[in-house]
Each structure stands twice: as structure tokens, then as C-alpha cells.
N, C-alpha and C positions, 0 to 999 in steps of 0.2 A: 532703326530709329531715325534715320538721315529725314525721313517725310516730314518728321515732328520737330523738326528743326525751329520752327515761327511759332510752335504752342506754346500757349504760357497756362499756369495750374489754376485753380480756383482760388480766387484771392481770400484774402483777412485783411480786415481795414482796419485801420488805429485814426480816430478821431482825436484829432490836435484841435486845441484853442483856438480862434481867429488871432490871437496875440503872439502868436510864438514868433518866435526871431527866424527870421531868413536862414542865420547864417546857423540857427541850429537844427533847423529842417537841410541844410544843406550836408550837416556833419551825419546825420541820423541817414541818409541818403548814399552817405558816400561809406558809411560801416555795414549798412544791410546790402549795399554791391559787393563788399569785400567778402562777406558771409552768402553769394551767391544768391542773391534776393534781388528782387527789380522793385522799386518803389516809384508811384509817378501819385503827386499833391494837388490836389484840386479844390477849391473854395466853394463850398456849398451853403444855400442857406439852407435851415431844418425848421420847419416849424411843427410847434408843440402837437400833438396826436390826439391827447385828451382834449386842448384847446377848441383844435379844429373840429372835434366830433360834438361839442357842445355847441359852436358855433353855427352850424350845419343843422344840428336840432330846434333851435333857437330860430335859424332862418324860417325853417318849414312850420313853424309855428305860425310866426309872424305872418307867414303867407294864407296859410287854414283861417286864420283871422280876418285877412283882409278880405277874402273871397267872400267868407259869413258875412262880411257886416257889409252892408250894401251903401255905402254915405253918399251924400248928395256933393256937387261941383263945389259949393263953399267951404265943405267943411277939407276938402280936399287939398284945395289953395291953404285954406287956412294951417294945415298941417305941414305941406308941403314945406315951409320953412325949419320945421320940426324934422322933418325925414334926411333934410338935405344933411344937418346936424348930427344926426344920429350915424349917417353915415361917412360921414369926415371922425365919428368918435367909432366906429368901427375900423374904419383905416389905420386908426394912429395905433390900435389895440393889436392889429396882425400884424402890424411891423413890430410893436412890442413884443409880441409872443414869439415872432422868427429871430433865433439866433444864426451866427454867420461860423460856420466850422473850416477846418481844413482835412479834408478824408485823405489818409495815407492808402492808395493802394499798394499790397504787397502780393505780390506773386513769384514764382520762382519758371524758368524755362527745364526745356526737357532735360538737359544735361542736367542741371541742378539738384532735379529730381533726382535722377539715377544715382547719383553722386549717393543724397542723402537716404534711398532707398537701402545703398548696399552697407552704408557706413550701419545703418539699423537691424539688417537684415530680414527685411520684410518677405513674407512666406508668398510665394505667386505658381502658378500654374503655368507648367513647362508644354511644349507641342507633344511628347510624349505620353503626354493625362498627368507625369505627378510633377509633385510639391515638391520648391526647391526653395533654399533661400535667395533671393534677388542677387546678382552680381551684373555692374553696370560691364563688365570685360565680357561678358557671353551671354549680351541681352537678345541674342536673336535665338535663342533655342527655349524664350517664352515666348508663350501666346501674344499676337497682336503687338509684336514687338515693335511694328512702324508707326504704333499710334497707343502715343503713351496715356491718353484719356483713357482706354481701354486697358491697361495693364493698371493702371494707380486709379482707384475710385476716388468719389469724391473726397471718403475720410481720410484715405490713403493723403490725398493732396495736401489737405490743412494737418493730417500728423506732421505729416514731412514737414510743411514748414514752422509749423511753430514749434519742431524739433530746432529747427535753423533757425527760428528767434531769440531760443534759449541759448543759443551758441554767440548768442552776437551780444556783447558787453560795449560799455565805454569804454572808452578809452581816458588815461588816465590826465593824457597830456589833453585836452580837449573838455575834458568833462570834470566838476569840483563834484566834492560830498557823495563820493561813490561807498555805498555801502557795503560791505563782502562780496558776494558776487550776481550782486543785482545785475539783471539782463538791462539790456540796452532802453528798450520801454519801458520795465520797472520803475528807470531811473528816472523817465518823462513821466510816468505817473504821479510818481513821488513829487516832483519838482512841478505840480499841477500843470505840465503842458499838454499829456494825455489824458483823456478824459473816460475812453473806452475804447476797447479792441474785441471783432466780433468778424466770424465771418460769413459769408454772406449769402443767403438761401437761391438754390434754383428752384424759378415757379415750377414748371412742368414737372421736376421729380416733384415737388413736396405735393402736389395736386396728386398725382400717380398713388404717392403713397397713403393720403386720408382717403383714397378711392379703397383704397384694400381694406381700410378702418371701418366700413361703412355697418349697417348695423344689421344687413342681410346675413352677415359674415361674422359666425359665432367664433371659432379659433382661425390660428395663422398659422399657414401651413410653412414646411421650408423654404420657399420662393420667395415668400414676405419677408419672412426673415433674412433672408439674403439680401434683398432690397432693404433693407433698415442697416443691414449692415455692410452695406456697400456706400450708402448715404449718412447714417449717424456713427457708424464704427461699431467694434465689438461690444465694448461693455452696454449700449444701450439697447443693441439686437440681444444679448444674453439676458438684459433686465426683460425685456419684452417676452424672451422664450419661457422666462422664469415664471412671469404672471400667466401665460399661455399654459404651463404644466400647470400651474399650483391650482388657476382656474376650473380644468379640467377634473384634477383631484380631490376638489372640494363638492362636486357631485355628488360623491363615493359617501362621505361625510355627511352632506345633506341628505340624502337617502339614508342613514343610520339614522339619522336623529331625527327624521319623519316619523318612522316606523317604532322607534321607539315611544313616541310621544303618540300614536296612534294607537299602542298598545296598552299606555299607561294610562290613555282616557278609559279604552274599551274596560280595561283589568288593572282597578286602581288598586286593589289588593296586591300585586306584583309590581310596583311601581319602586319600591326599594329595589329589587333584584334588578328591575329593568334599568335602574340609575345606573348599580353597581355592573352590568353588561356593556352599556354603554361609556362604560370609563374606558375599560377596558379594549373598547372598540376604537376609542379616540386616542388612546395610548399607542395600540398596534398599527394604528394610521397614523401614529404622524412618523414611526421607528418605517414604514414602506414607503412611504413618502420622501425621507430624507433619501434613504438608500435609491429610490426610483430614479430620483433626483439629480442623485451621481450618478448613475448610470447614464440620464439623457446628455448632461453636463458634458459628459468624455464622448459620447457618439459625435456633439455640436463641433467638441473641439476638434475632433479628428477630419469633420467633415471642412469645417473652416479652414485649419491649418494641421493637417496631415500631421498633427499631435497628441503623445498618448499622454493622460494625465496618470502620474505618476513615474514615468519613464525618468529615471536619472537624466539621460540626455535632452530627450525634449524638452524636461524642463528648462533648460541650462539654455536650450536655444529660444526656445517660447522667452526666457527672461531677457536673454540679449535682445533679442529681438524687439521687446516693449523696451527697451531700456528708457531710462529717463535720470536727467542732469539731477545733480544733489541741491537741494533745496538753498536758491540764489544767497540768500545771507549765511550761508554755513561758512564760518571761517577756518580754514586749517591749514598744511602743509602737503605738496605734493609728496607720493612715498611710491613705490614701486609696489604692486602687489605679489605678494607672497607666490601664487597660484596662476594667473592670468599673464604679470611681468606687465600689465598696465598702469600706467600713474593716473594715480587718483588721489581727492584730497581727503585727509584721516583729519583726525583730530590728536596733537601733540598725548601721547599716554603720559608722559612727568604730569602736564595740567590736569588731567584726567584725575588721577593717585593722588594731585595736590587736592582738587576741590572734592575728591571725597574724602581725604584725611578731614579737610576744611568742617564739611558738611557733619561727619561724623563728633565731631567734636561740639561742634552747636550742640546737636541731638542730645549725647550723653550730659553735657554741662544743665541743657534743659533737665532731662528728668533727675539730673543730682537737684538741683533746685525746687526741684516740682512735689520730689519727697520728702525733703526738708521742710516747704510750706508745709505739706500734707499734716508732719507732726505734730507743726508746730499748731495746726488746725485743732486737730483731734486733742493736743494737751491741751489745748483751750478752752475747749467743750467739756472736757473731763472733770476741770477746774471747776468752770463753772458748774455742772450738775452736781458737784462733791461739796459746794458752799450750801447750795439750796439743801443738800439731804440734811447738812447740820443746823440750818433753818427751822 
């Protein structure tokens, strides 16, 4: 990895205000270095997208116009005054529509990387052919070890870091109205200084990849899919493999239900039998279907990351592996776990047993009440329908 020593990963940008204070773009700066992040701020103007595509329409109108109408030198002059107007009120309107931002770039270098690949345990391809999980202490017995662009794809990149953005909180001496355990941006969103965080497309893959979308190209074979998930990550390469089967299996389907509806015109007499076949057909397709479905499911996994679905273990790794922070506002207390010897935050059991004593008690007081009304309902009705019979 020594070559990759000047790489830096594919960024995520967090759009700040034009108004934010220096000295809190300095503190947000000096916590995302602490958490192994590079951050560099730059002032951009943005203008509106929709605006511009209106205005742009508008122009070429205006122009198709001028061409048609053919007017004479007077009437020219005599507009001219009118034009100059028009376009001192188009100026004043694109500077209205340009807003002024401050784009955080965030990136993280190659050590960083490695750092938070092993802390995850990200599955990677050894020079031997197999799957190991990442360790930054014996990164040279993976593929492409000296160029970490080649070992961490793009998703790879932005998992990793906004794994390490989750990890980056306030600070308490620094920062007021910190809520449980909002991340560090959370806390700029909250406090309107972030506006959005996204990160940020490369032309040449995303071009590569609507190329294979094209519409010569009825399914995607596993080379697309790899490229989708080397670029968008797993779950939306499996969202895509999943419409790719189901697309294919819904053939199988349409072909039942041609034939049957082919049959039902020819032989309208048999058309009950032919429903009741057809039920039948769509029942035992969808029971092949699901099960087809797991089966492709565990070949994907396996081929992705050298995991068998259902494996006691693999799962256990598969899960460390995706790991993910506990949901920022979760409050509780650090506890040792049971099984692992990790601390982690639980939630106090006393509170737990209190608020469902709590809870439980609403509940029952409610339907003591609720049957009480009930009776006192029904004696009331009774009452009355017992006056009218002696009526």
C-alpha cells in the first residue's frame, strides 16, 4: 500500500449554509480529522436547475420568434429600449435564483481506509483466489494491494466513510442541545446549518453503466451486476438481480395465461375447468418461484462474498461485517455483552419493567372503564325499550 500513500477515496459532500460561523466549520473540521476524515470547504454558488431549464426554454423561444417575424429598423430602435429592460430584469432574476453555499468535501486517505475496512471486516479477494475478511496488518496477501482504488470500490469507499461519520459525534464541551447520540452532521442539520449530504457521481462509470441498460439488452448477466455492485453496493445489485429473476419468471406465467385464455375463447364450455387449472398453475408458480429465488439468492451470496446463507457462522460474519451504529438518538447505558465481551449501549431493564408495569396498567384501568360504560350503555337501552313496551 506504500504507492497509495497520496490517494484520497471518493468523497460525500455536506452542503452548509453560506451563513455558518467560521469557528464552527473550524470545530466540524478539526472532529472529522480526529475520526480520520480530511475535510477541505469551498464557497460555491448553485443555481436553481429547474430555473435555469425554464429559462433556457424561454430563451429559444424568444429567439424562434425573433427569426419569424421579420420587423423593419423602427420598429427595432423602438424596442430596443424595451430589450435593454428586459434584460437588466433578467439579470437581477439569475442572481435571485443563485444561492451561495459552502460544499464540505469529505474524504478519508488510504490508511483510513484500511483502518475502517478491518474495524468492519469487509470480505475481499486474496492473491490466492479466496475470500478473506480485510485485515489492514496483512494487506499485501490481497489483490491490488498497492492501489487501494482497486481493492475498495466505489461503495466500498462511501460505506467506509459514512461508517466514520457515524462514529464522529460532538463534542459536548463545544457543541449545546446535543441530543442522545446524534452524529456530528445530524447535529448541523438539526441546528439548520446542513442543508444536505450526498455523494458524488463519476461520469464515466455512471455512462458505462446506462450503456449495459440499453434496450438491445433484455437481462443482465453477472458482469452488470457486478458493476452495479461495485458502484451502488450490494443491496441495490440484489434489488436489480431480483427484478432480473422475477422478470424472467413472469414469462413462465404469461405463457400459462395466454394459453389459457386461448383455450377459453376456442372451448368456452371448459372455461370454468380452465379458470380452476389456471389457479392452480399460479399457486404452483409462485410456491417455484419463491424457492428458485432462494436458491439464486445463496449462489449471489456466495459468489459476492464467499457466504453460505444459512451457515451459523457466516451469518455471524456476514452480520459483523454490515455492522451498523445503533440508531443516533437511542439513549441507554454502556453494559458489557454477555457473549461477544463488547460494550454496547442497552437500554436500563428496571425502565424497561417500569414502563411496561406503567403501560400495562393504562391498558387494564382502560378496559375496567370501557365495561363499566358498556353496561351502563346497554341498562340504558334496556330501560328505555322496557318504558316504550309498557307504552
Amino acid at each position: 500500500m506504500r504507492k497509495g500513500s497520496g490517494w484520497e477515496s471518493s468523497p460525500i459532500v455536506a452542503a452548509f449554509v453560506a451563513d455558518t460561523p467560521e469557528e464552527l466549520l473550524q470545530s466540524v473540521g478539526a472532529l472529522l480529522k480526529k475520526g480520520g476524515l480530511d475535510v477541505k470547504f469551498e464557497k460555491h454558488v448553485v443555481e436553481d436547475e429547474v430555473a435555469a431549464a425554464k429559462k433556457k426554454l424561454k430563451e429559444q423561444k424568444e429567439l424562434e420568434m425573433a427569426q419569424s417575424a421579420k420587423r423593419g429598423e423602427e420598429k427595432e430602435e423602438e424596442n430596443g429600449n424595451g430589450a435593454v429592460e428586459k434584460k437588466e430584469n433578467k439579470k437581477v432574476e439569475e442572481e435571485e435564483k443563485k444561492e451561495e453555499v459552502i460544499l464540505g468535501t469529505i474524504t478519508a486517505g488510504a490508511d483510513s481506509i484500511m483502518t475502517l475496512a478491518s474495524d468492519l471486516g469487509l470480505v475481499k479477494l486474496c492473491k490466492d483466489g479466496k475470500k478473506r475478511q480485510f485485515q489492514k496488518s496483512s494487506v499485501d496477501l490481497f489483490e491490488n494491494s498497492s492501489e487501494p482504488g482497486k481493492i475498495f470500490t466505489e461503495a466500498d469507499q462511501l460505506l467506509l466513510i459514512g461508517y466514520a461519520l457515524d462514529m464522529v459525534r460532538p463534542s459536548e464541551e463545544e457543541f449545546d442541545d446535543i441530543h442522545g447520540r446524534e452524529t456530528l452532521l445530524m447535529w448541523c442539520e438539526r441546528q439548520g446549518y446542513v442543508t444536505s449530504v450526498y455523494g458524488v457521481h463519476d461520469e464515466d462509470t455512471v455512462d458505462d453503466i446506462l450503456s449495459r441498460f440499453s434496450l438491445k439488452k433484455r437481462n443482465l448477466n453477472d458482469d452488470d451486476l457486478l458493476t452495479l455492485r461495485a458502484y451502488f453496493g450490494d443491496k441495490v445489485a440484489l434489488y436489480f438481480a431480483f427484478l432480473n429473476y422475477y422478470t424472467s419468471s413472469l414469462s413462465v406465467m404469461a405463457s400459462g395465461g395466454f394459453f389459457a385464455v386461448l383455450l377459453a375463447s376456442v372451448f368456452p364450455a371448459l372455461r370454468p375447468v380452465l379458470m380452476v387449472l389456471f389457479s392452480v398453475f399460479a399457486c404452483v408458480w409462485g410456491v417455484v418461484f419463491i424457492a428458485g429465488w432462494k436458491r439464486r439468492n445463496t449462489e449471489i451470496m456466495y459468489a459476492w462474498r464467499d457466504h453460505v446463507l444459512g451457515d451459523a457462522a457466516d451469518d455471524e460474519r456476514l452480520r459483523r461485517s454490515m455492522k451498523e451504529e445503533l440508531r443516533p438518538q437511542f439513549e441507554g447505558q454502556l453494559e458489557a455483552d454477555a457473549i461477544t465481551g463488547e460494550m454496547e449501549f442497552v437500554f436500563p431493564a428496571r425502565k424497561k419493567y417500569t414502563r411496561f408495569v406503567v403501560s400495562m396498567s393504562v391498558v387494564l384501568l382502560c378496559l375496567y372503564i370501557n365495561r363499566d360504560g358498556g353496561d351502563v350503555h346497554s341498562t340504558g337501552l334496556h330501560r328505555h325499550g322496557h318504558q316504550q313496551h309498557l307504552e
